[in-house]
Legacy VTK file of the C-alpha trace (Angstrom):
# vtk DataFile Version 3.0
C-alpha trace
ASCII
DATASET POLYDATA
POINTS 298 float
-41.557 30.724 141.127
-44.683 32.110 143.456
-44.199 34.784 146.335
-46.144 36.317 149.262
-47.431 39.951 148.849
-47.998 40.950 152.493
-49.556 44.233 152.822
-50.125 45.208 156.609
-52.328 48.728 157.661
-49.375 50.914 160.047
-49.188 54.403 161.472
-45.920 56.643 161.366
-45.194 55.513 165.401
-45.159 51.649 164.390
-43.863 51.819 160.889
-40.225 51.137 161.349
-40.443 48.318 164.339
-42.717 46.592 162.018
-40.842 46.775 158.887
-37.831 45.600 161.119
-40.030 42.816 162.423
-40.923 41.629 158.680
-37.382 41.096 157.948
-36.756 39.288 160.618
-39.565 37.044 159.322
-37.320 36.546 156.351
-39.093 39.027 153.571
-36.908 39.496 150.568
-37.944 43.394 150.399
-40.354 45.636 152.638
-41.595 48.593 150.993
-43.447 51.441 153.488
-46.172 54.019 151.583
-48.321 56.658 152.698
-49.968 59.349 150.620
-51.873 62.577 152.609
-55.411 60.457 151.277
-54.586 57.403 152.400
-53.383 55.145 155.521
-50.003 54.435 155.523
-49.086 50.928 155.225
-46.372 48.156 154.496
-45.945 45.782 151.909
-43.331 42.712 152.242
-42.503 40.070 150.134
-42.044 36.550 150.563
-41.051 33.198 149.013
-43.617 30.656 148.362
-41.727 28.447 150.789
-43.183 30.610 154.012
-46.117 29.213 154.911
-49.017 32.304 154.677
-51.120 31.057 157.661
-48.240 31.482 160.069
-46.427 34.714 158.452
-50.272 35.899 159.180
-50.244 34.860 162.860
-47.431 36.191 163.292
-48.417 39.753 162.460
-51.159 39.381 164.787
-49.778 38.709 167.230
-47.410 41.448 166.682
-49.719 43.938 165.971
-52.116 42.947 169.120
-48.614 43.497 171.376
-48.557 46.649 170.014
-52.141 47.680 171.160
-51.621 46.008 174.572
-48.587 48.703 174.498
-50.478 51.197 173.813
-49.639 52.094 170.034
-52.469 53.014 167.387
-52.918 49.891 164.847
-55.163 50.200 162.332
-58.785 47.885 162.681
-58.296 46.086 159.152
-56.294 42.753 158.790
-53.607 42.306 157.308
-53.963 40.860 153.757
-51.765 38.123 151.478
-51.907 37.362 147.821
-49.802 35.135 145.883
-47.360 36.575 142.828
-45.696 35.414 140.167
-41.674 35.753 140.014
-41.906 38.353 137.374
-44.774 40.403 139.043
-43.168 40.696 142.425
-40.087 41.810 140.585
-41.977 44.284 138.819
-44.066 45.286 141.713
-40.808 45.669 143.996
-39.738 48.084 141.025
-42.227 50.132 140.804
-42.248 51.467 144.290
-39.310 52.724 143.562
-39.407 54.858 140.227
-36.480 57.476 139.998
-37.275 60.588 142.250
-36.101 64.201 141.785
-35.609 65.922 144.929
-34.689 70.084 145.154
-33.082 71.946 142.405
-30.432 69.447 141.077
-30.960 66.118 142.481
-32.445 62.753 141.285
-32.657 59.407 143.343
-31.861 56.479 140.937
-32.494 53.093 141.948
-29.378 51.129 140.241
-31.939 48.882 137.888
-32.284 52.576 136.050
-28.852 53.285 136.077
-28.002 54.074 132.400
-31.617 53.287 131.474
-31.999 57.387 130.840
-30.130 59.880 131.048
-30.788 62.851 133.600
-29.872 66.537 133.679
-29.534 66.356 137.786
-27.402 64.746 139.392
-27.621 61.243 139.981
-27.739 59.623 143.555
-28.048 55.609 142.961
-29.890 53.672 146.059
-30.263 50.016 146.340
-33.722 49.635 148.110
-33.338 47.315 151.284
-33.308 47.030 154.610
-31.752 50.402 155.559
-34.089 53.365 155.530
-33.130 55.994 153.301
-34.472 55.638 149.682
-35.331 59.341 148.794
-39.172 57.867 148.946
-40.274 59.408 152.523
-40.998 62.789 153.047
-38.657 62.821 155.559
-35.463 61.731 153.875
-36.632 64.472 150.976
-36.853 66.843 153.360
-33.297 66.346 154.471
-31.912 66.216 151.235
-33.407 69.785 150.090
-32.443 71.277 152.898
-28.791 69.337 152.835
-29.004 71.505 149.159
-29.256 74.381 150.813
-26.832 74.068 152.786
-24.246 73.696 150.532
-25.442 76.236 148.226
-24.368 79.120 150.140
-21.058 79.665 148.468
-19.004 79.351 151.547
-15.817 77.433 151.127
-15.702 73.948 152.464
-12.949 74.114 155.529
-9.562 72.520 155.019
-9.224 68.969 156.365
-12.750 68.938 158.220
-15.220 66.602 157.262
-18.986 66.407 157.246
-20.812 63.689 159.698
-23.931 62.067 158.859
-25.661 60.319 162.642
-27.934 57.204 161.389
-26.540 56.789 158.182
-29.234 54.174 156.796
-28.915 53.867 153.774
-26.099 55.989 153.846
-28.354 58.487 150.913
-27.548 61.585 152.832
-23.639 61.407 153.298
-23.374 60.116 149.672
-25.509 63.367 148.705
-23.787 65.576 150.447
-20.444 64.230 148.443
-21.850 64.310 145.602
-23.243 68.228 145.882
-19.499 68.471 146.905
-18.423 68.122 150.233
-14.825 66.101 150.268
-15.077 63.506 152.762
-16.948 62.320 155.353
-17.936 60.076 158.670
-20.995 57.962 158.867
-22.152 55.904 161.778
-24.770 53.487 162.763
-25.493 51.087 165.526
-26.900 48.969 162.945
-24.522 46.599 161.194
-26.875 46.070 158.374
-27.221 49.767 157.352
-23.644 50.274 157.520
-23.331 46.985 155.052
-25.971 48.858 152.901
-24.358 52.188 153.194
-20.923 50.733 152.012
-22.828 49.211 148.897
-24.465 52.220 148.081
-21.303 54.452 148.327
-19.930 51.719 146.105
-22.233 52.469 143.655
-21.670 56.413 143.669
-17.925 55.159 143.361
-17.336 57.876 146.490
-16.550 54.707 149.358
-13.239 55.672 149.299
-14.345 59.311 150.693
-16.538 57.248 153.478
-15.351 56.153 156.623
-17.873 54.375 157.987
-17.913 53.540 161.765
-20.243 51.304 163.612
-21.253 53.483 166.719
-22.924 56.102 168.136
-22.258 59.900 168.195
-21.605 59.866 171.974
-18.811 57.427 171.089
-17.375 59.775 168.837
-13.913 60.862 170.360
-13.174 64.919 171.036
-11.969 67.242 170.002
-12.499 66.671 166.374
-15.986 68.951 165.115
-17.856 69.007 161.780
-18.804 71.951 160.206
-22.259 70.215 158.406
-24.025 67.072 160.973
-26.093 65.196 159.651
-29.256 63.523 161.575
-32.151 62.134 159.964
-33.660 59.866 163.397
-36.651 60.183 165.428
-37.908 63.030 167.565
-36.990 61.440 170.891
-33.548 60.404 170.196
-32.991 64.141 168.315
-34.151 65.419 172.183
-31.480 63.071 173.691
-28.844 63.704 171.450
-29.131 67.571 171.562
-26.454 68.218 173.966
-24.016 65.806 171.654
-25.313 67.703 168.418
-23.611 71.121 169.881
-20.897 69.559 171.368
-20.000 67.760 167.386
-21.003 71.057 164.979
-18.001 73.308 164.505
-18.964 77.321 165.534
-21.048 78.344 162.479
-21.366 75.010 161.438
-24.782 73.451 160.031
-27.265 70.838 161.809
-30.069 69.174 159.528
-31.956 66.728 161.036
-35.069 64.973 160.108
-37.632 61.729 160.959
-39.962 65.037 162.790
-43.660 64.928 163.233
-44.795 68.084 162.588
-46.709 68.568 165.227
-43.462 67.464 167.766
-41.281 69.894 165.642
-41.642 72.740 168.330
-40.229 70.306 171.223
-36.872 69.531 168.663
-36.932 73.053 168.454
-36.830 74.110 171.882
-34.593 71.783 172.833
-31.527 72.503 170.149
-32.032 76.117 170.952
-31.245 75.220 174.561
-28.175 74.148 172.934
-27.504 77.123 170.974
-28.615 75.627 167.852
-31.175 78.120 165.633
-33.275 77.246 163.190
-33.033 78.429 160.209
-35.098 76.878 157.477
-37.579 74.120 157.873
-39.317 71.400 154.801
-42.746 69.758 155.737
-43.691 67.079 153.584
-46.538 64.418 154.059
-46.599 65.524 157.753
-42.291 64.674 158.383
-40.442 68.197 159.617
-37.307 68.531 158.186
-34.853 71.056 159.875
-32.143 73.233 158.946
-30.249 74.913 162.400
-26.979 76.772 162.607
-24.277 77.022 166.166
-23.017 80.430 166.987
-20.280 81.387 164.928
-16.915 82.068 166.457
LINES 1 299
298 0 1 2 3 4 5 6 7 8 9 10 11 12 13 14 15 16 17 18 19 20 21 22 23 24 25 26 27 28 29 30 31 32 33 34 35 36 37 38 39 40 41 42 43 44 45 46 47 48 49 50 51 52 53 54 55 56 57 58 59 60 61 62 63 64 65 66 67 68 69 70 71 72 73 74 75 76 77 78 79 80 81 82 83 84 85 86 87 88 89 90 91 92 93 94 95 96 97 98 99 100 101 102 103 104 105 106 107 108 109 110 111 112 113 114 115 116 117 118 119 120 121 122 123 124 125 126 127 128 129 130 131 132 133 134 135 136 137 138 139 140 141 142 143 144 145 146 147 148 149 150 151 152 153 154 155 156 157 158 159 160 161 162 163 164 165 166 167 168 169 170 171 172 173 174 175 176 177 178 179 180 181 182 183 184 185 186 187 188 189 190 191 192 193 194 195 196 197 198 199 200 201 202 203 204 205 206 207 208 209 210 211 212 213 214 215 216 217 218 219 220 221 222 223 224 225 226 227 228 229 230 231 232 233 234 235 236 237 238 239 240 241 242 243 244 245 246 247 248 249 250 251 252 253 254 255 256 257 258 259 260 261 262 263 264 265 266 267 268 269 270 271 272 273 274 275 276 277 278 279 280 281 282 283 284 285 286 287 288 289 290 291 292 293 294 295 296 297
């Protein structure tokens, strides 16, 4: 059996609306890469049933909206070449080789799972359609700093739970359970990463510890607080959700949130402290801001 390799030139602004706009085109897996030396772009996958001419319309058309809106897009075309069953397999494989992340974590994808075995500790993502596969600096980011976090020898509070905003893939609430936080909440307004969240907690056999909630953190009903929030979303929703952020985190609790440019890191910044949110330790990787912030204790 043949398949499409699209590959389409993006920028950190349009990545994610055009990754969304591939699956809607029916690809069987979208893979995002940048590298500080080169231009970030997409690759998506197809069945030899989609015709190539129109998936290639398509895109441009999409992509000339997106200059017409005012967006960067890249000058070159988008390219297609045809693959073999066993070479998109093995191409959609090697994007995603295990990854360790901080001090005592490794990112598994499950085709690995008992392939080797690793001194860290294992977190096992299915790569898909929610983001969240330990690949983007921002999601590393998070995931050090969610380390931290839990590495400061304070005892986890009775009966409280940790809350992870965006849960994606769900790869930072199944983290955090797995560097040993009991239980937890994780919402999304996206049906499809809470079906992929599910799967992966399945996986990490810690579902049960889950509860998964399709909504958004303005939904969430008082007075119930969380001493660790998780929040790894853009910069403008981080600047609209501020006020909900302080109104969620338990006095002394813990606020990491991610998906930062690093130059728009200062606005996040200012506004969470507005909130009485500090910062307290910060990860930069491939240009993505990562953030570590503390409430005001009791």
């Amino acid at each position: 059996m043949e398949f499409w390799q699209l590959t389409v030139p993006t920028s950190p602004e349009t990545s994610d609306g055009l990754t969304n706009f591939l699956w809607e085109q029916g690809a069987l897996g979208v893979i995002e890469e940048e590298s500080p030396t080169e231009l970030p772009r997409v690759r998506a996958f197809f069945p030899a049933t989609a015709a190539s001419t129109k998936l290639a319309q398509a895109v441009a058309e999409y992509r000339a909206s997106l200059r017409v809106l005012g967006f960067s897009v890249a000058a070159a075309d988008a390219e297609i070449t045809p693959l073999l069953d066993g070479e998109w397999a093995s191409a959609w494989q090697r994007a995603f080789p295990a990854r360790e992340i901080g001090r005592r974590l490794v990112i598994v994808p499950p085709w690995e799972c008992g392939a080797q075995q690793h001194v860290r500790i294992p977190v096992v993502i299915e790569p898909g359609r929610a983001f969240g596969t330990g690949q983007h600096g921002s999601t590393e980011g998070c995931l050090a700093l969610l380390e931290d976090a839990l590495d400061t020898g304070r005892g986890w509070p009775s009966g409280m739970r940790a809350l992870d905003i965006g849960t994606g893939s769900g790869i930072l609430v199944i983290a955090a359970l797995t560097l040993g936080v009991p239980a937890a909440l994780a919402i999304d307004v996206d049906p499809d990463a809470l079906a992929a969240a599910r799967q992966n907690a399945d996986l990490n056999r810690c579902a049960g510890r889950i509860a998964f909630a399709l909504q958004g953190p303005d939904e969430l009903a008082p007075p119930e607080q969380f001493p660790l929030v998780l929040a790894n979303l853009l910069t403008h929703t981080h600047l609209a959700l501020a006020a909900c952020y302080a109104r969620l985190i338990t006095p002394g609790g813990v606020l990491v949130v991610g998906g930062i440019l690093a130059d728009e890191e200062h606005q996040v910044v200012h506004a969470l402290g507005a909130q009485g949110l500090a910062p307290r330790h910060r990860v930069v990787i491939d240009g993505w801001s990562s953030l570590l912030l503390t409430a005001a204790g009791p």
